[in-house]
VOBA-565829 format. One line per 3 residues: number of its first residue (from 1); their letters; for each residue x negated, y, z of N, C-alpha, C, O, CB. Coordinates in nm, 2 decimals. Glycine has a CB too. Layout:
N
NUM	A	X:Y:Z:X:Y:Z:X:Y:Z:X:Y:Z:X:Y:Z  ...
END
This chain:
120
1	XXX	-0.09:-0.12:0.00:0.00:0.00:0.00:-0.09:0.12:0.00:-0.19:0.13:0.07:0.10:0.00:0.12  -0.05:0.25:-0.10:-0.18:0.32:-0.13:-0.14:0.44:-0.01:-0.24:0.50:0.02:-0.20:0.37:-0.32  -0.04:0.46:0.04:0.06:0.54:0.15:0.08:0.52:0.27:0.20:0.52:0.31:0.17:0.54:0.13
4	XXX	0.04:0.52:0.32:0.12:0.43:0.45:0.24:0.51:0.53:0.33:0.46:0.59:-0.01:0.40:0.57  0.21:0.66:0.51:0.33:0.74:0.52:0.44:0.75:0.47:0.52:0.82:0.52:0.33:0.80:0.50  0.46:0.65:0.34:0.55:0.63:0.27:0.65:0.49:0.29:0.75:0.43:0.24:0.48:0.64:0.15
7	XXX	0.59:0.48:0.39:0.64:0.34:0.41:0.76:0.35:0.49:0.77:0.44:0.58:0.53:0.24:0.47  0.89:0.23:0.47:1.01:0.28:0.55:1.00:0.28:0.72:1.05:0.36:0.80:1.14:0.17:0.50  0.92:0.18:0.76:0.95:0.17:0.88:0.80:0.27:0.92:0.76:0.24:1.03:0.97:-0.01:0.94
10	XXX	0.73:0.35:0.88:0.62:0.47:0.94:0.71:0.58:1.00:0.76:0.66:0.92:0.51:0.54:0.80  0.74:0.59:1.13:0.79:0.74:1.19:0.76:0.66:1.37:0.72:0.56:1.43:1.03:0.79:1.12  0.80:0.80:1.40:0.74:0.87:1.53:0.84:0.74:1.65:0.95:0.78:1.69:0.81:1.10:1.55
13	XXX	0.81:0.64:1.67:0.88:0.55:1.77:0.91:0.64:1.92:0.83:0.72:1.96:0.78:0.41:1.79  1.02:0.61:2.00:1.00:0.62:2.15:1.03:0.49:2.21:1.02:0.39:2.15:1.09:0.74:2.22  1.06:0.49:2.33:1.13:0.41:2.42:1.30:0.37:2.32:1.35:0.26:2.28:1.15:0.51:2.59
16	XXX	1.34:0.51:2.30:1.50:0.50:2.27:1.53:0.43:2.14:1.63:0.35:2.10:1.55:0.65:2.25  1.43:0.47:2.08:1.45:0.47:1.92:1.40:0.28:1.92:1.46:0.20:1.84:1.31:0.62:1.82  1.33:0.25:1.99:1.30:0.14:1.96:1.41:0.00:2.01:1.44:-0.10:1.96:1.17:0.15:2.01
19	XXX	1.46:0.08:2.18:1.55:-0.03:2.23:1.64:-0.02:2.13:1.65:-0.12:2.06:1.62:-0.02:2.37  1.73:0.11:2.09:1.82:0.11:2.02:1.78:0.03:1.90:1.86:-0.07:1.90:1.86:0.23:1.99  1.69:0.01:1.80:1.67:-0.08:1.69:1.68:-0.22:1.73:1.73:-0.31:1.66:1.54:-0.05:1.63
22	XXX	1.61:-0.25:1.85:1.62:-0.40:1.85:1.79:-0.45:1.93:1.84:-0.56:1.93:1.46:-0.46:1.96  1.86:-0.30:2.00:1.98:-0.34:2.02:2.08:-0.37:1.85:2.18:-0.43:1.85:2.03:-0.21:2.12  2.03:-0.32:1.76:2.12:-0.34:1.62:2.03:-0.45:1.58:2.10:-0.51:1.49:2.14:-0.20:1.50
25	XXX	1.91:-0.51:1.59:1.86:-0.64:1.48:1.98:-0.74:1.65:2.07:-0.81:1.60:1.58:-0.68:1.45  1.98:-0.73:1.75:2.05:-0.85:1.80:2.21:-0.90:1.77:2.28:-1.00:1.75:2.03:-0.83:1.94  2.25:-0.73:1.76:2.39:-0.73:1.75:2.43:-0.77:1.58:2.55:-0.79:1.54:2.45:-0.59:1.80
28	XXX	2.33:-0.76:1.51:2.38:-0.78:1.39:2.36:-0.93:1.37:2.44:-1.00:1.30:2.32:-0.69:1.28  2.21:-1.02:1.45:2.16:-1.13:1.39:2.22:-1.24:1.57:2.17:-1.35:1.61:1.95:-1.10:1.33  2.27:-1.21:1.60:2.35:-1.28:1.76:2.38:-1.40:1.73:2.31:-1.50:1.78:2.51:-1.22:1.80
31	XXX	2.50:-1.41:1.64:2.55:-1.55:1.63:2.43:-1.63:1.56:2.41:-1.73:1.61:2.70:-1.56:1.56  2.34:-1.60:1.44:2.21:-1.68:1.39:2.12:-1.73:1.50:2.09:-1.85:1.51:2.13:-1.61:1.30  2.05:-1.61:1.58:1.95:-1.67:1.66:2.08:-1.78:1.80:2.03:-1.87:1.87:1.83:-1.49:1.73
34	XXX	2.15:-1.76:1.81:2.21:-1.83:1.95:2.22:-1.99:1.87:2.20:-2.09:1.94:2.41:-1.76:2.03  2.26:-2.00:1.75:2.33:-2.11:1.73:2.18:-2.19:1.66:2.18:-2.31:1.66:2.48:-2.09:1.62  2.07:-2.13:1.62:1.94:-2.13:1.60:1.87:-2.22:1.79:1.81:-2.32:1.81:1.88:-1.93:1.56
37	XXX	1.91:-2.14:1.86:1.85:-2.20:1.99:1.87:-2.29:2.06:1.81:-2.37:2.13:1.85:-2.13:2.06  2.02:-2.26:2.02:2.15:-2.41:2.06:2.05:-2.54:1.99:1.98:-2.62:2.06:2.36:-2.40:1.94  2.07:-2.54:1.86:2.03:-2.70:1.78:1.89:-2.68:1.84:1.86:-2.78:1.91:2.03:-2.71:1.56
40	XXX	1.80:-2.59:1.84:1.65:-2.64:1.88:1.61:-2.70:2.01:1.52:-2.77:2.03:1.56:-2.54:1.86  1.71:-2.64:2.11:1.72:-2.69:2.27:1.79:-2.79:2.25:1.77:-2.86:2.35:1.78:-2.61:2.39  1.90:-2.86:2.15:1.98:-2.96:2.18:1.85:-3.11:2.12:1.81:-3.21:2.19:2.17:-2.93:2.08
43	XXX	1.82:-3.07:2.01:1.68:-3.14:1.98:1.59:-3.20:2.04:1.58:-3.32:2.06:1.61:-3.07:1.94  1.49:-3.09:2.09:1.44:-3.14:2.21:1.43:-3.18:2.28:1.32:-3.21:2.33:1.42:-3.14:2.25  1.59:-3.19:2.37:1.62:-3.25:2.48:1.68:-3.40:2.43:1.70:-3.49:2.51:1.73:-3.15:2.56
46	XXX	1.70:-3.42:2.29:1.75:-3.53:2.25:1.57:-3.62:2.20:1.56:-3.73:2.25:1.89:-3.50:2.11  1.49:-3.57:2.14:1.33:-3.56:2.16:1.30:-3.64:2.25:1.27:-3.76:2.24:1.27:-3.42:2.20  1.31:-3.53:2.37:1.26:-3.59:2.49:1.31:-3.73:2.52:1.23:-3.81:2.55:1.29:-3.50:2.59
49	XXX	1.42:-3.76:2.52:1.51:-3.89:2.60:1.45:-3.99:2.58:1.43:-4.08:2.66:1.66:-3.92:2.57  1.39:-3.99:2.41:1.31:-4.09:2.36:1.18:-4.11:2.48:1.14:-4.22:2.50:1.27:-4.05:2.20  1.14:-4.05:2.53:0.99:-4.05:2.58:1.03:-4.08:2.70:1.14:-4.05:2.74:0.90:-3.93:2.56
52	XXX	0.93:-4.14:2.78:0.90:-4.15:2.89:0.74:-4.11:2.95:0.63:-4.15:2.92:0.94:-4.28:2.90  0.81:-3.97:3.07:0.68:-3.90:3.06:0.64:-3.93:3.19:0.52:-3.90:3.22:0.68:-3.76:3.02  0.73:-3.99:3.30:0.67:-4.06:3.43:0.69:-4.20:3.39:0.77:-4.26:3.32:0.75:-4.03:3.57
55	XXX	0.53:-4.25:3.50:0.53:-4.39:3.53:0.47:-4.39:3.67:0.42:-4.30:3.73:0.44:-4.48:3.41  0.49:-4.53:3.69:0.48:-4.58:3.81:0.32:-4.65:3.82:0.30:-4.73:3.74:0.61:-4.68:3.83  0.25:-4.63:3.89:0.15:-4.73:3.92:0.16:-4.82:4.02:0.22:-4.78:4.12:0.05:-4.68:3.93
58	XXX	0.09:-4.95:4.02:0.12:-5.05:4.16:0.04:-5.02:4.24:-0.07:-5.00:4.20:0.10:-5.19:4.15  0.07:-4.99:4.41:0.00:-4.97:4.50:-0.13:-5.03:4.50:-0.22:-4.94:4.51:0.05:-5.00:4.59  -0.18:-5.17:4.49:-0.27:-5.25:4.51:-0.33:-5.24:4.38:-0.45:-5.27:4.40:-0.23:-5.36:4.55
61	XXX	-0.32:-5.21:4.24:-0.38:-5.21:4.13:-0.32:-5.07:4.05:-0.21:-5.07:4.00:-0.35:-5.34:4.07  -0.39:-4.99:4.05:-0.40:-4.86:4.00:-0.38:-4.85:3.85:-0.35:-4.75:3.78:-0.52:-4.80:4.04  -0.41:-4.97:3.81:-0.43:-4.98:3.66:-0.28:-5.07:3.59:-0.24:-5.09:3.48:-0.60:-5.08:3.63
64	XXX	-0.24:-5.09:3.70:-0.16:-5.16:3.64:0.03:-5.10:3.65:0.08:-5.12:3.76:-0.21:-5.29:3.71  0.09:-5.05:3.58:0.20:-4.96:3.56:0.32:-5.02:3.53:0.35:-5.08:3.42:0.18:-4.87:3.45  0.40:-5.01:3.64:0.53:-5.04:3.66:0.68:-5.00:3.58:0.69:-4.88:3.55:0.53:-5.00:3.78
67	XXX	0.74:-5.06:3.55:0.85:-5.02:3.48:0.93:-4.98:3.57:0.96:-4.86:3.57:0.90:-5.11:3.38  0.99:-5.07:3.69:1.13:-5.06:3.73:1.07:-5.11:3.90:1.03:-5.22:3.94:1.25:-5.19:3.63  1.09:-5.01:3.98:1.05:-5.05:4.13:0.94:-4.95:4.19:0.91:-4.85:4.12:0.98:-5.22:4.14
70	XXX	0.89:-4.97:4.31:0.83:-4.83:4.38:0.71:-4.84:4.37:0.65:-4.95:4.39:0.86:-4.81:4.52  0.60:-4.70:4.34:0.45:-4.70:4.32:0.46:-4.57:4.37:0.56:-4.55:4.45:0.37:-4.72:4.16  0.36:-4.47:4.33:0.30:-4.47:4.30:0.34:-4.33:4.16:0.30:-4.35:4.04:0.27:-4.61:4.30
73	XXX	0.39:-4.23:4.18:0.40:-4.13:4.06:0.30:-4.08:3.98:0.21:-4.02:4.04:0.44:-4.02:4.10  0.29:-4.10:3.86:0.18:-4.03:3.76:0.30:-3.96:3.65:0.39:-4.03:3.61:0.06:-4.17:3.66  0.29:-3.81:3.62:0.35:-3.75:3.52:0.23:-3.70:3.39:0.11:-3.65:3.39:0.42:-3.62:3.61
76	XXX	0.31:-3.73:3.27:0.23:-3.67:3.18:0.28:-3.53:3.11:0.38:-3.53:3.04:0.21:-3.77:3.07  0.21:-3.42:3.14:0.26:-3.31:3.11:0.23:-3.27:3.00:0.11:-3.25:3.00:0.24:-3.24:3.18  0.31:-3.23:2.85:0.32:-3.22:2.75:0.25:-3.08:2.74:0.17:-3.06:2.65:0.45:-3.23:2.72
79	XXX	0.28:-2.98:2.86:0.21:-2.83:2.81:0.10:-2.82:2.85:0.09:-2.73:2.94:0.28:-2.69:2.87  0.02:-2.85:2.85:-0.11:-2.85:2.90:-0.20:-2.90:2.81:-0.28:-2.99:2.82:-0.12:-2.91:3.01  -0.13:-2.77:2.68:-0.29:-2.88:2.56:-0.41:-2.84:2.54:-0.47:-2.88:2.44:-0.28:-2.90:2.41
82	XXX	-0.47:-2.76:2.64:-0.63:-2.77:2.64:-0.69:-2.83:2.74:-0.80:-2.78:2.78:-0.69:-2.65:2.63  -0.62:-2.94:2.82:-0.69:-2.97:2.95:-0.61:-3.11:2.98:-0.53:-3.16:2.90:-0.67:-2.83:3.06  -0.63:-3.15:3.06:-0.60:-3.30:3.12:-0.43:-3.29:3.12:-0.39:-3.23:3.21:-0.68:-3.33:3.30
85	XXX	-0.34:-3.35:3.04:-0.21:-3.36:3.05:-0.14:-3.47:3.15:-0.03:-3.48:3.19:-0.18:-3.39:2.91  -0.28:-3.56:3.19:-0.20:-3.65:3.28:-0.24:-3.63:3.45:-0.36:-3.63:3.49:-0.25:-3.82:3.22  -0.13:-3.62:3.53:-0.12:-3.61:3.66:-0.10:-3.70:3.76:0.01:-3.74:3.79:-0.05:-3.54:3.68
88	XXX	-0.23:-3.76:3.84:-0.19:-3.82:3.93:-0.16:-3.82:4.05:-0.24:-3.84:4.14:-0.23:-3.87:3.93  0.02:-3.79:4.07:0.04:-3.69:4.22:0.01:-3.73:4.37:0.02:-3.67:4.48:0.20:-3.65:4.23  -0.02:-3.86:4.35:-0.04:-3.94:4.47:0.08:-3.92:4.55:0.04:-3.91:4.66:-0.16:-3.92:4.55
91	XXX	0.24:-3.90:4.53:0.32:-3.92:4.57:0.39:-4.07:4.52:0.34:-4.13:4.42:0.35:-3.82:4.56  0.49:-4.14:4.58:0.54:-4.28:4.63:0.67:-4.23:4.54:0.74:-4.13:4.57:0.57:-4.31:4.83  0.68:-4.28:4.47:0.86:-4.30:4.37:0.90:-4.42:4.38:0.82:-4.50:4.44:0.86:-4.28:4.19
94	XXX	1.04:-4.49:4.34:1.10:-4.54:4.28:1.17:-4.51:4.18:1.25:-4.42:4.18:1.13:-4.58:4.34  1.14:-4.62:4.04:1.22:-4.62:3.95:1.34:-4.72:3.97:1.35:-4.83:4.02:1.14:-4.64:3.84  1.44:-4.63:3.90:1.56:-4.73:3.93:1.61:-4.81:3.81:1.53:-4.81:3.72:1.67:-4.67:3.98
97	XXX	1.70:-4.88:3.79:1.71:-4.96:3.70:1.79:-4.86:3.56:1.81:-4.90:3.45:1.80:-5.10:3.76  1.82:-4.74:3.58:1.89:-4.71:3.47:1.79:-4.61:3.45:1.84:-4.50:3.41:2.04:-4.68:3.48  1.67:-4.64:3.46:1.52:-4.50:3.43:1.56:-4.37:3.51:1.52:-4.27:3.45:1.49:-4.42:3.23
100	XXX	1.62:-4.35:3.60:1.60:-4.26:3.68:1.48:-4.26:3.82:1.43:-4.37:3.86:1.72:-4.24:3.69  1.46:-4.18:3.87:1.38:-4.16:4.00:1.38:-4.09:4.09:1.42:-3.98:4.10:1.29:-4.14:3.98  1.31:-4.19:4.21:1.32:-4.08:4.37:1.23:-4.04:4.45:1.20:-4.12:4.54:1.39:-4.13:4.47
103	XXX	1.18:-3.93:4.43:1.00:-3.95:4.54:1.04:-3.93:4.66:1.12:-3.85:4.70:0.85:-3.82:4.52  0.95:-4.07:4.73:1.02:-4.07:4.83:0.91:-4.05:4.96:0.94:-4.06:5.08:1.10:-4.20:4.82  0.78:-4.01:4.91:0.69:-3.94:5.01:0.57:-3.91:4.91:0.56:-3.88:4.79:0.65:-4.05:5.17
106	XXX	0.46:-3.94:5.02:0.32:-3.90:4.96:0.20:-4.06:5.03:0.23:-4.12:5.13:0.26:-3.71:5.05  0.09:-4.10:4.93:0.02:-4.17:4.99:-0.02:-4.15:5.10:-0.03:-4.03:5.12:-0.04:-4.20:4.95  -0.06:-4.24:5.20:-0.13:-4.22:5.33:-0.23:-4.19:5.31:-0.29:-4.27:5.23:-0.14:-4.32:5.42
109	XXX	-0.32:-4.07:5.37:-0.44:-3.99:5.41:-0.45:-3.89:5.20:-0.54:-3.87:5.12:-0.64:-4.15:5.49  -0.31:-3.87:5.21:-0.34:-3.81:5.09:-0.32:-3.62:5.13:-0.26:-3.57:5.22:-0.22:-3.89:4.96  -0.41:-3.55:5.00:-0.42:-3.42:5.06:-0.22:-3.33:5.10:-0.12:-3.39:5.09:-0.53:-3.33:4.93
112	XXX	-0.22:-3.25:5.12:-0.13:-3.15:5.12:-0.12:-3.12:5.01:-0.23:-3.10:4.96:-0.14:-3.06:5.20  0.01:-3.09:4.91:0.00:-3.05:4.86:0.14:-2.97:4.81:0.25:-3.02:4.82:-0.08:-3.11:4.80  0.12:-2.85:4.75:0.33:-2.81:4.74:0.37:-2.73:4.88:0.32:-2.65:4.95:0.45:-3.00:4.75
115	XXX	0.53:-2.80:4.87:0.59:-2.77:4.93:0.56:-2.91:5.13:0.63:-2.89:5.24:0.72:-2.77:4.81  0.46:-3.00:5.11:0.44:-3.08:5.14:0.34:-2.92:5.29:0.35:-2.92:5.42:0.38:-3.20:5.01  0.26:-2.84:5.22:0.20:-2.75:5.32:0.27:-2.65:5.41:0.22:-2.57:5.48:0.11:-2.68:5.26
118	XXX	0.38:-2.68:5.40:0.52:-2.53:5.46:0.56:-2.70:5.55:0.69:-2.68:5.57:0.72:-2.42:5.27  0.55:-2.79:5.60:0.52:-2.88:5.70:0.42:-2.88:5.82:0.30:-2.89:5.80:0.50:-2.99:5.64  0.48:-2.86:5.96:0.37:-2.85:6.05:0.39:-2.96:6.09:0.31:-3.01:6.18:0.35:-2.74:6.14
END
Protein backbone atom coordinates (compact mmCIF):
# COMPACT_ATOMS: atom_id res chain seq x y z
CA UNK A 1 0.00 0.00 0.00
CA UNK A 2 1.77 3.17 -1.33
CA UNK A 3 -0.59 5.40 1.52
CA UNK A 4 -1.15 4.34 4.48
CA UNK A 5 -3.33 7.35 5.15
CA UNK A 6 -5.46 6.32 2.66
CA UNK A 7 -6.42 3.37 4.06
CA UNK A 8 -10.12 2.76 5.46
CA UNK A 9 -9.49 1.69 8.81
CA UNK A 10 -6.19 4.65 9.40
CA UNK A 11 -7.94 7.38 11.85
CA UNK A 12 -7.45 8.68 15.29
CA UNK A 13 -8.84 5.52 17.70
CA UNK A 14 -9.99 6.22 21.53
CA UNK A 15 -11.32 4.09 24.18
CA UNK A 16 -14.97 5.04 22.67
CA UNK A 17 -14.47 4.71 19.20
CA UNK A 18 -13.02 1.44 19.61
CA UNK A 19 -15.49 -0.28 22.29
CA UNK A 20 -18.17 1.10 20.18
CA UNK A 21 -16.74 -0.77 16.93
CA UNK A 22 -16.16 -3.98 18.51
CA UNK A 23 -19.83 -3.37 20.19
CA UNK A 24 -21.20 -3.39 16.21
CA UNK A 25 -18.59 -6.36 14.83
CA UNK A 26 -20.45 -8.48 18.01
CA UNK A 27 -23.88 -7.35 17.47
CA UNK A 28 -23.82 -7.81 13.91
CA UNK A 29 -21.60 -11.27 13.92
CA UNK A 30 -23.53 -12.80 17.56
CA UNK A 31 -25.46 -15.48 16.35
CA UNK A 32 -22.14 -16.83 13.93
CA UNK A 33 -19.53 -16.65 16.57
CA UNK A 34 -22.11 -18.35 19.53
CA UNK A 35 -23.28 -21.15 17.30
CA UNK A 36 -19.35 -21.33 16.02
CA UNK A 37 -18.48 -21.95 19.86
CA UNK A 38 -21.48 -24.10 20.62
CA UNK A 39 -20.29 -26.97 17.76
CA UNK A 40 -16.50 -26.44 18.75
CA UNK A 41 -17.19 -26.95 22.71
CA UNK A 42 -19.83 -29.58 21.81
CA UNK A 43 -16.77 -31.35 19.78
CA UNK A 44 -14.39 -31.42 22.12
CA UNK A 45 -16.24 -32.49 24.80
CA UNK A 46 -17.53 -35.34 22.53
CA UNK A 47 -13.30 -35.57 21.60
CA UNK A 48 -12.61 -35.91 24.89
CA UNK A 49 -15.09 -38.89 26.04
CA UNK A 50 -13.13 -40.93 23.65
CA UNK A 51 -9.94 -40.51 25.79
CA UNK A 52 -9.03 -41.54 28.88
CA UNK A 53 -6.83 -39.04 30.61
CA UNK A 54 -6.74 -40.58 34.31
CA UNK A 55 -5.30 -43.91 35.27
CA UNK A 56 -4.83 -45.79 38.15
CA UNK A 57 -1.53 -47.26 39.19
CA UNK A 58 -1.17 -50.48 41.55
CA UNK A 59 0.04 -49.74 45.04
CA UNK A 60 2.68 -52.45 45.06
CA UNK A 61 3.78 -52.09 41.33
CA UNK A 62 3.99 -48.59 40.01
CA UNK A 63 4.32 -49.79 36.58
CA UNK A 64 1.64 -51.55 36.45
CA UNK A 65 -2.03 -49.61 35.58
CA UNK A 66 -5.30 -50.42 36.63
CA UNK A 67 -8.45 -50.19 34.76
CA UNK A 68 -11.27 -50.64 37.32
CA UNK A 69 -10.49 -50.53 41.34
CA UNK A 70 -8.31 -48.34 43.80
CA UNK A 71 -4.49 -47.00 43.18
CA UNK A 72 -2.95 -44.73 43.00
CA UNK A 73 -3.99 -41.27 40.58
CA UNK A 74 -1.80 -40.32 37.57
CA UNK A 75 -3.47 -37.47 35.24
CA UNK A 76 -2.29 -36.72 31.78
CA UNK A 77 -2.57 -33.11 31.10
CA UNK A 78 -3.23 -32.16 27.49
CA UNK A 79 -2.15 -28.25 28.12
CA UNK A 80 1.09 -28.51 28.95
CA UNK A 81 2.93 -28.78 25.63
CA UNK A 82 6.30 -27.71 26.37
CA UNK A 83 6.89 -29.69 29.46
CA UNK A 84 6.03 -32.99 31.19
CA UNK A 85 2.11 -33.61 30.46
CA UNK A 86 2.03 -36.53 32.77
CA UNK A 87 1.23 -36.06 36.62
CA UNK A 88 1.94 -38.24 39.28
CA UNK A 89 -0.40 -36.90 42.16
CA UNK A 90 0.35 -39.44 44.67
CA UNK A 91 -3.15 -39.22 45.66
CA UNK A 92 -5.41 -42.75 46.34
CA UNK A 93 -8.58 -43.01 43.73
CA UNK A 94 -11.00 -45.44 42.83
CA UNK A 95 -12.18 -46.20 39.47
CA UNK A 96 -15.58 -47.33 39.26
CA UNK A 97 -17.10 -49.61 36.97
CA UNK A 98 -18.89 -47.13 34.75
CA UNK A 99 -15.16 -44.97 34.31
CA UNK A 100 -15.96 -42.62 36.75
CA UNK A 101 -13.77 -41.61 39.97
CA UNK A 102 -13.21 -40.80 43.66
CA UNK A 103 -9.99 -39.52 45.41
CA UNK A 104 -10.20 -40.73 48.33
CA UNK A 105 -6.94 -39.41 50.14
CA UNK A 106 -3.18 -39.02 49.65
CA UNK A 107 -0.24 -41.72 49.95
CA UNK A 108 1.29 -42.23 53.31
CA UNK A 109 4.42 -39.88 54.13
CA UNK A 110 3.40 -38.12 50.91
CA UNK A 111 4.17 -34.19 50.62
CA UNK A 112 1.26 -31.55 51.23
CA UNK A 113 0.03 -30.46 48.55
CA UNK A 114 -3.28 -28.14 47.40
CA UNK A 115 -5.91 -27.71 49.30
CA UNK A 116 -4.37 -30.78 51.42
CA UNK A 117 -2.00 -27.51 53.22
CA UNK A 118 -5.23 -25.30 54.58
CA UNK A 119 -5.22 -28.82 57.05
CA UNK A 120 -3.67 -28.50 60.45
Amino acid sequence: MENLKEHPLYRKHTLDTVMSSLWEFYRKKFLVLFITSFILSVTTHLLMLNFNLTELQNFTDPMEVLEIGQGGINVIDLANIYSCPFIATQDLGTVHADFSFTVNGRFDNSDLRGCNLMIV
